[in-house]
Steps between C-alpha positions, in 0.01 A plus 500: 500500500184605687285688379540760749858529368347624181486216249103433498336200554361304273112451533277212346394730228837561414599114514207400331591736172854410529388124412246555278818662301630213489300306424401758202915405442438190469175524279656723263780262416263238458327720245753550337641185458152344446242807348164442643227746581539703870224310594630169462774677734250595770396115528836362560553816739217323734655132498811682610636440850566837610159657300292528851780700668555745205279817370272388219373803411909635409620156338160500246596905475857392388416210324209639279638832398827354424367262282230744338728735413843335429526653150554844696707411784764365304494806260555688851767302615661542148535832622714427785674140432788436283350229291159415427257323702533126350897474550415607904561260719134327566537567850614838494249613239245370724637697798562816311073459324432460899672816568412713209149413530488605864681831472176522186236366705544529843571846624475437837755262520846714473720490265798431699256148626422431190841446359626369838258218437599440166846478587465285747270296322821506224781395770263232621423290204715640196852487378800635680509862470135544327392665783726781437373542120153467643576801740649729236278479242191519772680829639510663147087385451425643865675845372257499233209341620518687872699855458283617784640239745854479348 
């Protein structure tokens, strides 16, 4: 669909945050497979392949805060998961800290892109149906976190 039929286009800026989410995924599960500090993150984020196409500046945002303030995100997704933050999936607890910490941190990204994102960060690269726990329990945090959008 065009974007002239209404679906918009998607710009570098938009493609370039888009992968640095991913590869902020893909950190995160790393992390927490392997605890390290978010620095030793940012290094392997410049040997990576697709690091010169993505937005630094977002993935060290992610990356840093996420890892900073763990303790607290997972008390807030307490709040609005069923179990508690080490029996999550690793993949889908590092798509839902994505998502929580950019409904947080980033108010000029919208909600409803935020947990897009996540969930499609979920569908792409965790289990079967994780996506849709991803997108419920990010809906409840964006009532929360955004009642002025929502």
């Amino acid at each position: 669909m065009s974007a002239a039929a209404g679906k918009p286009r998607v710009t570098r800026g938009n493609a370039a945050r888009q992968l640095a989410r991913k590869l902020a995924l893909q950190a995160l599960y790393r992390w927490q497979l392997n605890p390290c500090p978010w620095q030793d993150l940012m290094q392997e984020f410049d040997l990576a392949e697709d690091a010169p196409r993505a937005d630094r500046e977002h993935f060290r945002s992610l990356v840093q805060l996420i890892c900073e303030d763990e303790t607290a995100l997972d008390a807030q997704l307490a709040t609005w998961c069923d179990r508690k933050a080490a029996e999550l999936d690793p993949v889908e607890r590092a798509a839902l800290l994505i998502g929580v910490q950019e409904l947080r941190a980033h108010p000029e990204i919208p909600y409803r892109v935020a947990i897009t994102e996540a969930v499609n960060l979920s569908r792409r690269f965790g289990a079967t149906d994780g996506d849709k726990y991803v997108n419920a329990v990010l809906d409840r945090a964006a009532r929360e976190l955004r009642p002025h959008e929502y």
